[in-house]
FISETI-131100 format. One record per residue (C-alpha): z, x, y. Coordinates in Angstrom, 2 decimals, padded with zeros to 5 digits. Layout:
REM FISETI-131100
(rec (Z,X,Y)) ...
//
This chain:
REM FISETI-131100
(rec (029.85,085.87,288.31)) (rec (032.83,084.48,290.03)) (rec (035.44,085.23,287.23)) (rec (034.51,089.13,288.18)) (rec (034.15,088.85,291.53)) (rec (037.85,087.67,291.75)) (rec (039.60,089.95,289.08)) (rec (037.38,093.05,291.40)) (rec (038.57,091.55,294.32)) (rec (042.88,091.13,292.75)) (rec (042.47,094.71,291.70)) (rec (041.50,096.17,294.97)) (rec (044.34,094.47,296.91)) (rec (046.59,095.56,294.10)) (rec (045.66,098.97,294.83)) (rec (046.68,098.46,298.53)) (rec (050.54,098.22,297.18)) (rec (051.03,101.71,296.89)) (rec (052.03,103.47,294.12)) (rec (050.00,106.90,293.24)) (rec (047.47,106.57,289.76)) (rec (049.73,107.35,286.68)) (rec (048.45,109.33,283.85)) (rec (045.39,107.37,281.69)) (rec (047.36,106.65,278.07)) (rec (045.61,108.84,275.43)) (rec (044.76,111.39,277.71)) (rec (048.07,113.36,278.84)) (rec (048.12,114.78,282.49)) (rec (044.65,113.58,283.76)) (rec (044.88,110.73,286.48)) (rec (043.87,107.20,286.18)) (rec (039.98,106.93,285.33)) (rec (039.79,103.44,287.55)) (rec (036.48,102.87,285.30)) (rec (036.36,099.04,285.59)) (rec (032.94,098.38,284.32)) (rec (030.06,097.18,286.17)) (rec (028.66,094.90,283.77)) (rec (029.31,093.10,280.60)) (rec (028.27,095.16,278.19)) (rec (026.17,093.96,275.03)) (rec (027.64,092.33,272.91)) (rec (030.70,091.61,274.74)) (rec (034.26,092.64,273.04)) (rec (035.45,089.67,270.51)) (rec (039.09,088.12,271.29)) (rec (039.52,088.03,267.79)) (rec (038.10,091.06,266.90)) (rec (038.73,093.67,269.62)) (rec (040.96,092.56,271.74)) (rec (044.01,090.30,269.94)) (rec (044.74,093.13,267.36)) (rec (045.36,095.75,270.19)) (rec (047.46,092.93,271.90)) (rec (049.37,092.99,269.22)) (rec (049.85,096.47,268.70)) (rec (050.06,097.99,272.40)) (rec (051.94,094.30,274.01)) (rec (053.48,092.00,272.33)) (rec (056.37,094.51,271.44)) (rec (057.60,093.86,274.99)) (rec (055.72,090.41,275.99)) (rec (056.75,088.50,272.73)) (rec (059.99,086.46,272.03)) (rec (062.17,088.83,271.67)) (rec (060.42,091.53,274.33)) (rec (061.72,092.90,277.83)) (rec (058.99,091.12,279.04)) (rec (059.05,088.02,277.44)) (rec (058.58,086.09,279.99)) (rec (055.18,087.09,280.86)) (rec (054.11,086.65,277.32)) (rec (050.77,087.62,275.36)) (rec (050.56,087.18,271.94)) (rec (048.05,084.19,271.92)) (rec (044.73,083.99,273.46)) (rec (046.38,081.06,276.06)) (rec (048.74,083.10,276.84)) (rec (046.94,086.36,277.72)) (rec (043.99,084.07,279.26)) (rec (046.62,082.99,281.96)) (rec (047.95,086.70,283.12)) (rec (044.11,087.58,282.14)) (rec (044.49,089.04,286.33)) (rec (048.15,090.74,286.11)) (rec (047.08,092.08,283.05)) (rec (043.63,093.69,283.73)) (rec (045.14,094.84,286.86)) (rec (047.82,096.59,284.62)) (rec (045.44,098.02,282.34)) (rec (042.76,098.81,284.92)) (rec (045.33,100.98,287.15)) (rec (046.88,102.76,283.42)) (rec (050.53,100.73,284.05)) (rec (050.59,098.93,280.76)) (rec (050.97,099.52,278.17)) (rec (053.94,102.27,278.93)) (rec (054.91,104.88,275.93)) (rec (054.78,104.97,272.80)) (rec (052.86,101.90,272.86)) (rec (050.17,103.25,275.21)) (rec (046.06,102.88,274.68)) (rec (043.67,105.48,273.89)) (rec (040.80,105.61,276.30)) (rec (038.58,103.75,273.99)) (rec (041.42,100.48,273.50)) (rec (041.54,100.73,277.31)) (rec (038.23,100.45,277.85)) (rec (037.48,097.88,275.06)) (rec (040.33,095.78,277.14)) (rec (038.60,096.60,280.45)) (rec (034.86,095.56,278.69)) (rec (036.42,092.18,277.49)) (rec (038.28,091.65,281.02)) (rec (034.97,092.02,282.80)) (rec (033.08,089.81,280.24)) (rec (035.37,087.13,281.64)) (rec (037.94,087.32,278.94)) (rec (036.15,085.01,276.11)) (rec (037.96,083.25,272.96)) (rec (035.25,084.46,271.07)) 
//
């Protein structure tokens, strides 16, 4: 699948830049898992479901209107489907979301399982 091939190849050079794995949210001193999935697993995470209520939980705090981030936003399905790179490269390497809005390993890797499914509106 091309869609995977490119986000595996973004997050590779991203970890080129640097930087030393931070702690995995939900799990307190242990270092980054760097689990990306090797397949889309059966049946794939729902948008609607899985993915845009923890979105809107662990994000939009910071990447909504009135966020620190707001102008890298995600609180719509466009929106999220355009950074769907930055952001899996965030989540895949445990940057985003920072505390107190951070994931538990499961969220994360319900975000990574959607990511590598090729980020459906489903």
């Amino acid at each position: 699948m091309v869609t995977r091939a490119l986000m595996v190849a973004a997050i590779l050079l991203a970890g080129c830049s640097g930087g030393g794995a931070t702690s995995t949210s939900g799990t307190s001193g242990s270092s980054c898992p760097r689990d990306l999935p090797q397949s889309c697993r059966s049946p794939e995470p729902s948008y609607a479901n899985d993915v845009a209520p923890l979105v809107q939980a662990h994000c939009v705090q910071c990447h909504g209107p009135n966020g620190v981030s707001s102008d890298r936003p995600l609180g719509s399905y466009p929106q999220l489907f355009a950074l769907r790179s930055d952001a899996l490269d965030q989540v895949y390497n445990c940057r985003m979301p920072e505390a107190p809005q951070s994931l538990t390993d499961a969220e994360r890797q319900t975000l990574l399982d959607w990511f590598v499914c090729g980020a459906p509106d489903n």
